[in-house]
Biopython code that builds the backbone (N, CA, C, O; Angstrom):
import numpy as np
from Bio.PDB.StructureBuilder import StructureBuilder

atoms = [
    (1, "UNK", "N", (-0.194, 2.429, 2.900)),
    (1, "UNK", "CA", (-0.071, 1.112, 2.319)),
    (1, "UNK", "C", (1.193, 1.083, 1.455)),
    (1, "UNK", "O", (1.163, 2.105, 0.771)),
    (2, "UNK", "N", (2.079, 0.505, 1.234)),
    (2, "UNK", "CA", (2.825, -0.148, 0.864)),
    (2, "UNK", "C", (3.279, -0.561, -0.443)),
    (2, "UNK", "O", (2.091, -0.711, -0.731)),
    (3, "UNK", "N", (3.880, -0.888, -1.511)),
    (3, "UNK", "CA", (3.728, -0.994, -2.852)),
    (3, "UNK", "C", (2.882, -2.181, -3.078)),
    (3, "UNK", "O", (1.910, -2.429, -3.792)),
    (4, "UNK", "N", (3.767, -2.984, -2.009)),
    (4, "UNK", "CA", (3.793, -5.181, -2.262)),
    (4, "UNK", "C", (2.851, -5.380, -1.705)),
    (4, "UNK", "O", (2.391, -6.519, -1.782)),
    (5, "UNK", "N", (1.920, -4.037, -0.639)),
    (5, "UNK", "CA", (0.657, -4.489, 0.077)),
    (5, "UNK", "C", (-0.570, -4.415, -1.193)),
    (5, "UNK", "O", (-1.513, -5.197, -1.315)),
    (6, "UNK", "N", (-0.329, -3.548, -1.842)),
    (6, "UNK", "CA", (-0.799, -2.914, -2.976)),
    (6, "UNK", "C", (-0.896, -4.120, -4.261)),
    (6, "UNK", "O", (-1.851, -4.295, -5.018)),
    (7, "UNK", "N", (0.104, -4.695, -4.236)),
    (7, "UNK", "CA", (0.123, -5.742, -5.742)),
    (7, "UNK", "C", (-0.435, -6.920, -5.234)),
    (7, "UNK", "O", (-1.080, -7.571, -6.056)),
    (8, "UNK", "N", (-0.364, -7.353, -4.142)),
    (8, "UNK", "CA", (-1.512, -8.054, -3.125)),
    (8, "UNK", "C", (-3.029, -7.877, -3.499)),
    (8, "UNK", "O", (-3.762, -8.634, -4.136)),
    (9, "UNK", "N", (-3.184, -7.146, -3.150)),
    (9, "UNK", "CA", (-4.663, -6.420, -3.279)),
    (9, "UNK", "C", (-5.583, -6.508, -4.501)),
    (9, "UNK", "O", (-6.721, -6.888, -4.774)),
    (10, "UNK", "N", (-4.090, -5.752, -5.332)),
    (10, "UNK", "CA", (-4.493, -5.936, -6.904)),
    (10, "UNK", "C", (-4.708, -7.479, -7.604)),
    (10, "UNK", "O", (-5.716, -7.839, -8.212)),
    (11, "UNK", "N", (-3.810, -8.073, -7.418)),
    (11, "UNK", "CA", (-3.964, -9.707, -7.625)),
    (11, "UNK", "C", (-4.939, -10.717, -6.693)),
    (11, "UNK", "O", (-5.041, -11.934, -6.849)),
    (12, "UNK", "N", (-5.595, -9.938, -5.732)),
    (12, "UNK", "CA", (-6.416, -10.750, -5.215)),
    (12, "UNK", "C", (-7.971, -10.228, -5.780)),
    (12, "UNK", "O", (-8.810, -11.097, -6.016)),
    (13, "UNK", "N", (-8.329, -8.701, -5.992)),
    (13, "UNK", "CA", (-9.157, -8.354, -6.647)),
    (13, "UNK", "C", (-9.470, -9.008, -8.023)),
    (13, "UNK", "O", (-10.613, -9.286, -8.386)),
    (14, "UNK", "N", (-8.063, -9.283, -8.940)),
    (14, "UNK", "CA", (-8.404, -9.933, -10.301)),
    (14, "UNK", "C", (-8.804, -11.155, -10.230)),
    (14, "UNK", "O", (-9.831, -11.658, -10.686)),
    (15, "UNK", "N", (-7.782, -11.717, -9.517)),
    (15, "UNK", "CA", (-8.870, -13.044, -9.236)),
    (15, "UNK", "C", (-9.973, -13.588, -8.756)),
    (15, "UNK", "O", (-10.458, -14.704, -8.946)),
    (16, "UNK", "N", (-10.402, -12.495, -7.975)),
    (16, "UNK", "CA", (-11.965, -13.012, -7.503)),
    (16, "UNK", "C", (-12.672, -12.719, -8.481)),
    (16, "UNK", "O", (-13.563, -13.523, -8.755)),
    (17, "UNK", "N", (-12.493, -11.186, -9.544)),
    (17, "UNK", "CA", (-13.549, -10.946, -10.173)),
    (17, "UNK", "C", (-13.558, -12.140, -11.906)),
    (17, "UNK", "O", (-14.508, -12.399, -12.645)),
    (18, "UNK", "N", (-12.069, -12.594, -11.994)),
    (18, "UNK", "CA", (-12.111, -13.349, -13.086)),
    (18, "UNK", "C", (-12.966, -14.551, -13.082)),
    (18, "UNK", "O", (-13.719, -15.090, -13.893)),
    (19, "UNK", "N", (-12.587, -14.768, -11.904)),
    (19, "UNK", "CA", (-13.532, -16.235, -11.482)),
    (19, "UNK", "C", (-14.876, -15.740, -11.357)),
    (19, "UNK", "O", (-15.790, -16.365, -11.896)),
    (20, "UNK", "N", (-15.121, -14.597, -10.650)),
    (20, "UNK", "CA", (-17.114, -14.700, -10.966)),
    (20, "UNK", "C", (-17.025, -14.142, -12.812)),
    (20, "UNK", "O", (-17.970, -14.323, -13.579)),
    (21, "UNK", "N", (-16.335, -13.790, -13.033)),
    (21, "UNK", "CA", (-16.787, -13.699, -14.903)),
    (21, "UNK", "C", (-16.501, -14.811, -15.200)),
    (21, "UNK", "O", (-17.316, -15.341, -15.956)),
    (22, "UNK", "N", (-15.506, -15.513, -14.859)),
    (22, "UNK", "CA", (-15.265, -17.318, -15.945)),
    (22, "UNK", "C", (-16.184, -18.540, -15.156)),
    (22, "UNK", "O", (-16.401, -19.588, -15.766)),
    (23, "UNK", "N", (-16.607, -18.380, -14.036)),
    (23, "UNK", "CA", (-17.435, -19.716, -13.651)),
    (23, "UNK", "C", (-18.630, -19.654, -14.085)),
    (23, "UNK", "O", (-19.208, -18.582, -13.907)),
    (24, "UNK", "N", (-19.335, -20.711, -14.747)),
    (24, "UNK", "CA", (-20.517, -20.902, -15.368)),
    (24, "UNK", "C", (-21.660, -20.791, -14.023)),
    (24, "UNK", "O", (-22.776, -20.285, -14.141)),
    (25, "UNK", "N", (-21.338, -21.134, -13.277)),
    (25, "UNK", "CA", (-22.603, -21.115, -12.146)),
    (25, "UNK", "C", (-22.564, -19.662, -11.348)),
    (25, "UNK", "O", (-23.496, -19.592, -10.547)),
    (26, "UNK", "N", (-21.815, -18.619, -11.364)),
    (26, "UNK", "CA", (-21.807, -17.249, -11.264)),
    (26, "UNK", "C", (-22.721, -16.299, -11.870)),
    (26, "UNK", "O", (-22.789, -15.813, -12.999)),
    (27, "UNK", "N", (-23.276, -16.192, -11.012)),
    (27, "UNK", "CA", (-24.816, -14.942, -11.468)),
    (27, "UNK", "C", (-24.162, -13.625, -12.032)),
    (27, "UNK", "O", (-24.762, -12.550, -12.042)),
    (28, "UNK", "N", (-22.954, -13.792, -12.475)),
    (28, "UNK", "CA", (-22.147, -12.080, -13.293)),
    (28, "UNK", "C", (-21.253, -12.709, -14.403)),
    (28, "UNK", "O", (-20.459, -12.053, -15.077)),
    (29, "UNK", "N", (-21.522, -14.431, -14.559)),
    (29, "UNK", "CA", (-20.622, -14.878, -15.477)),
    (29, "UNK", "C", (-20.974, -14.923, -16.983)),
    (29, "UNK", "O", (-22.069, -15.338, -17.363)),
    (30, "UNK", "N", (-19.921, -14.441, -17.911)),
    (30, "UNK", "CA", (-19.806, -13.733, -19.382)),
    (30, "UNK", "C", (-18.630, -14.730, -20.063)),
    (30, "UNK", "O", (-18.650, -14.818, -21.291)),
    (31, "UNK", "N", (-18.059, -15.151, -19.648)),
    (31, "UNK", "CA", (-17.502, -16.393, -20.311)),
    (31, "UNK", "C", (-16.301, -17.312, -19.861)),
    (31, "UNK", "O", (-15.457, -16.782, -19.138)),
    (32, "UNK", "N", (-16.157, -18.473, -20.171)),
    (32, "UNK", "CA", (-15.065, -19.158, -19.445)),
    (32, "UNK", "C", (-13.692, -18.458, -19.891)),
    (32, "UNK", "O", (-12.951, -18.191, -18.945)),
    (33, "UNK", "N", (-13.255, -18.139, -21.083)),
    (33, "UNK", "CA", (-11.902, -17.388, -21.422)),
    (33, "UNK", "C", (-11.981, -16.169, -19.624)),
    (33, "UNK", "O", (-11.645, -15.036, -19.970)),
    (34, "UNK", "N", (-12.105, -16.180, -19.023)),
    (34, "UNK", "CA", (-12.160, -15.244, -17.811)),
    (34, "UNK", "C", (-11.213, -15.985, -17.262)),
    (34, "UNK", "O", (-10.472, -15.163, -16.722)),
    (35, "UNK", "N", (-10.714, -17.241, -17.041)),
    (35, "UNK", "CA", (-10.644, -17.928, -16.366)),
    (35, "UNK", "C", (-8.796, -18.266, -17.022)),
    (35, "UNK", "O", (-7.947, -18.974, -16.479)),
    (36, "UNK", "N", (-8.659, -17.360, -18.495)),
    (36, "UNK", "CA", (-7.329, -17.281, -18.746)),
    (36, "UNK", "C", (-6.956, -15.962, -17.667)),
    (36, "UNK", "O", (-6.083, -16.056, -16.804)),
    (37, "UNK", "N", (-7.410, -15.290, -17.790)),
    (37, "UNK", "CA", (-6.813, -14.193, -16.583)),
    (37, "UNK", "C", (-6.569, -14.299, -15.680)),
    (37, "UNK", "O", (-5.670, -13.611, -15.195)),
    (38, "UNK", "N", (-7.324, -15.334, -14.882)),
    (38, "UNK", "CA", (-7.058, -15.887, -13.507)),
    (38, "UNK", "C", (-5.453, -16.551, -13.493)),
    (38, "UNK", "O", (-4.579, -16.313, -12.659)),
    (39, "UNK", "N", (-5.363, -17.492, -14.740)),
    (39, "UNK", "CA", (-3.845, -18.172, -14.972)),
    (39, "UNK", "C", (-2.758, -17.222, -14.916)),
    (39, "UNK", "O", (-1.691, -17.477, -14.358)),
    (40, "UNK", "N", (-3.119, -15.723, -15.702)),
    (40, "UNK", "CA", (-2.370, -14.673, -16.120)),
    (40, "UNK", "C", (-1.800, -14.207, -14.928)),
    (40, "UNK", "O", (-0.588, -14.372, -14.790)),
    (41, "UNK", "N", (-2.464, -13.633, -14.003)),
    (41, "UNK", "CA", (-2.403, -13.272, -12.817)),
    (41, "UNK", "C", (-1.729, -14.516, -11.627)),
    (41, "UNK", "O", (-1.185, -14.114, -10.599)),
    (42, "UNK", "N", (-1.831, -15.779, -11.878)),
    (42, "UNK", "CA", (-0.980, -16.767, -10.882)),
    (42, "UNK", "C", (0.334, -16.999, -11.572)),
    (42, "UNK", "O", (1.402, -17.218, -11.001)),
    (43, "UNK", "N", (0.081, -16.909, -13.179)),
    (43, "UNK", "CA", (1.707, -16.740, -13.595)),
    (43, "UNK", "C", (2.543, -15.757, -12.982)),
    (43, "UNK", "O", (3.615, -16.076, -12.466)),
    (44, "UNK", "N", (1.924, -14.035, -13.017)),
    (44, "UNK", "CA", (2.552, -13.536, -12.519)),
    (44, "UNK", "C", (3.099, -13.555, -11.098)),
    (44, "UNK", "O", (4.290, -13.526, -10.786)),
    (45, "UNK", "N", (2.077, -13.608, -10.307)),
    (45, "UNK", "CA", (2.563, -14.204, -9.103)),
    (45, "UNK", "C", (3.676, -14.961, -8.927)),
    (45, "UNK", "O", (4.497, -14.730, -8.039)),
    (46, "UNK", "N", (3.754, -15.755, -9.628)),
    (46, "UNK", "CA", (4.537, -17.145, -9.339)),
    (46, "UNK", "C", (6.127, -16.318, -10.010)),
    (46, "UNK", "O", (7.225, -16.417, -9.461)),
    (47, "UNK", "N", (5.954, -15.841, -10.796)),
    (47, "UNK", "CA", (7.432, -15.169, -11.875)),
    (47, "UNK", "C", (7.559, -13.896, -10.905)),
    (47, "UNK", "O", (8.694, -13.421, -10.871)),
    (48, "UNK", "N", (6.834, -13.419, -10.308)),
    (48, "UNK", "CA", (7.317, -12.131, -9.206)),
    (48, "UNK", "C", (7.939, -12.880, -7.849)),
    (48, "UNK", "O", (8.434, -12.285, -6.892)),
    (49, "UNK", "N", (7.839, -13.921, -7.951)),
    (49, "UNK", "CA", (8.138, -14.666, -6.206)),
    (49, "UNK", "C", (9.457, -15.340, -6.526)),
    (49, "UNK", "O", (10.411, -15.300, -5.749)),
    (50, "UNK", "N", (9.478, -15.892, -7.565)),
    (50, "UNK", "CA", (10.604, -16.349, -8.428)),
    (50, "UNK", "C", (12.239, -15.489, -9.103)),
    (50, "UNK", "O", (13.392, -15.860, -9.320)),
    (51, "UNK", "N", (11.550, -14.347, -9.217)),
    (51, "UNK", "CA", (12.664, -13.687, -9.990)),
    (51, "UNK", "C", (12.788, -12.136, -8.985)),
    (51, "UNK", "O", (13.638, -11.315, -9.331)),
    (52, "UNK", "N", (11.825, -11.812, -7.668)),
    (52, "UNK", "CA", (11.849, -10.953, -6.896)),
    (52, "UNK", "C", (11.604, -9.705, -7.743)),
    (52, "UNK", "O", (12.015, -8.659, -7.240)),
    (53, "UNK", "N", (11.125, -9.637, -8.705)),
    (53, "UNK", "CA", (10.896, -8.662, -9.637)),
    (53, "UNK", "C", (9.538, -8.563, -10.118)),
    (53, "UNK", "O", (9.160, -9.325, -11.009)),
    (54, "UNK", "N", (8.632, -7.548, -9.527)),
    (54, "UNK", "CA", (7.138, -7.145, -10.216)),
    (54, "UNK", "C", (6.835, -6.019, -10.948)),
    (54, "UNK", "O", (7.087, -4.907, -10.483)),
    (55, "UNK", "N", (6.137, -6.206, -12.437)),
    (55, "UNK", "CA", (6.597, -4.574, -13.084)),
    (55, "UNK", "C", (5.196, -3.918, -12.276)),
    (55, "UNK", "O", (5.267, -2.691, -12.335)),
    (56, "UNK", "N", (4.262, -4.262, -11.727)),
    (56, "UNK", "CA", (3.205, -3.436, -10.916)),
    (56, "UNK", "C", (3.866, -2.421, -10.161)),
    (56, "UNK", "O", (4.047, -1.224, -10.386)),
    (57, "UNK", "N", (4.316, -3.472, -8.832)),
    (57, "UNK", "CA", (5.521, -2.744, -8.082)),
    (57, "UNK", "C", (6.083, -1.608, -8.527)),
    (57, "UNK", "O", (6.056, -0.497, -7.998)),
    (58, "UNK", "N", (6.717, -2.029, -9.772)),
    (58, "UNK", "CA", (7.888, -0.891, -10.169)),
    (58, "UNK", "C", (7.311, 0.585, -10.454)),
    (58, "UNK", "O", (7.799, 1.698, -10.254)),
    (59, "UNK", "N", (5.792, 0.064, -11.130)),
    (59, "UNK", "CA", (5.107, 0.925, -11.470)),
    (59, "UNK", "C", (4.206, 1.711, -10.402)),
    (59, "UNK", "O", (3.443, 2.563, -10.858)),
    (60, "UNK", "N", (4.223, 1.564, -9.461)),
    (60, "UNK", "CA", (3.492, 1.875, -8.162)),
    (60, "UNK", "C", (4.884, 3.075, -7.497)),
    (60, "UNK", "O", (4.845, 4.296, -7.347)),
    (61, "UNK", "N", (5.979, 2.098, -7.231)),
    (61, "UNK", "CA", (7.261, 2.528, -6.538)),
    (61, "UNK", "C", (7.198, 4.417, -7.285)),
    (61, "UNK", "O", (7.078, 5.542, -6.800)),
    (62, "UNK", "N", (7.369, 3.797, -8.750)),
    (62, "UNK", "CA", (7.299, 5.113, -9.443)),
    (62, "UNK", "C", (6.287, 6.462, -9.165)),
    (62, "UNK", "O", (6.589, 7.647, -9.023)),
    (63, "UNK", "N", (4.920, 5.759, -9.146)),
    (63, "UNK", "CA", (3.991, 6.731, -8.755)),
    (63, "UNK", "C", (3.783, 7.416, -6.987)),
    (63, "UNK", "O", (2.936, 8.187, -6.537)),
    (64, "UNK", "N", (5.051, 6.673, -6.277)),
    (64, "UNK", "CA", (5.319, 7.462, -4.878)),
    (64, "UNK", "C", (4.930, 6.733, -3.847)),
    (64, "UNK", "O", (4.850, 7.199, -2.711)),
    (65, "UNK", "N", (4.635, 5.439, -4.169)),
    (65, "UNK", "CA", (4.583, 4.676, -3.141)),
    (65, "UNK", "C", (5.750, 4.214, -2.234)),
    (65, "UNK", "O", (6.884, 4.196, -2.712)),
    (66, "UNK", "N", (5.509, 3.796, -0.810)),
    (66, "UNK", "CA", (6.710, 3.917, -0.348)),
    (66, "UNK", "C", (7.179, 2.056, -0.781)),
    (66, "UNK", "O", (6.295, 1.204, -0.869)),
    (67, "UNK", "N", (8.299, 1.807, -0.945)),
    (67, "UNK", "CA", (8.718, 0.222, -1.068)),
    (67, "UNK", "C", (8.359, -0.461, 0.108)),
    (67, "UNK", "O", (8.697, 0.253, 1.052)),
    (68, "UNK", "N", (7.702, -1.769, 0.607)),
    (68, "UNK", "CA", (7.708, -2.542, 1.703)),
    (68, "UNK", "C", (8.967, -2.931, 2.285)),
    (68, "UNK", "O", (10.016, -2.995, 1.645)),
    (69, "UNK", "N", (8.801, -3.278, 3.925)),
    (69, "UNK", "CA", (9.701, -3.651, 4.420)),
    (69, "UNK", "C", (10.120, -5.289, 4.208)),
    (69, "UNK", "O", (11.127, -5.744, 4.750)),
]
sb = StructureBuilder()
sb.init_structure("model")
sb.init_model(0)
sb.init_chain("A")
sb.init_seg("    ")
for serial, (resi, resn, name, xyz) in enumerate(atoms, 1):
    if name == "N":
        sb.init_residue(resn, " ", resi, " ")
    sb.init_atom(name, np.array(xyz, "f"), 0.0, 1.0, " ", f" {name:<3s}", serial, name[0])
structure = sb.get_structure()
């Protein structure tokens, strides 16, 4: 797998689990502030697609992952 397959993964995991912690009708939900993380995580998205720069990535690249094509 890939670094960018990897920060994928990771940002799709946070957001599913923020949303079952921030939606009130979620049988695992603990509070709506959950639902700032979800924002946290589409900011980043949006500023990694924008500026071609992710510090996950960088931090992955570092730990020996290979870079995507």
């Amino acid at each position: 797998m890939t670094s960018w397959q990897l920060v994928r993964v990771f940002a799709g995991i946070f957001i599913l689990l923020s949303l079952a912690l921030g939606t009130p009708g979620s049988p695992i939900f603990i509070s709506q502030w959950w639902l700032a993380f979800t924002a946290f995580v589409g900011v980043n998205l949006l500023q990694s697609g924008l500026t071609k720069w992710c510090m996950l990535e960088s931090m992955l690249r570092k730990l020996g992952l290979r870079p995507g094509a």
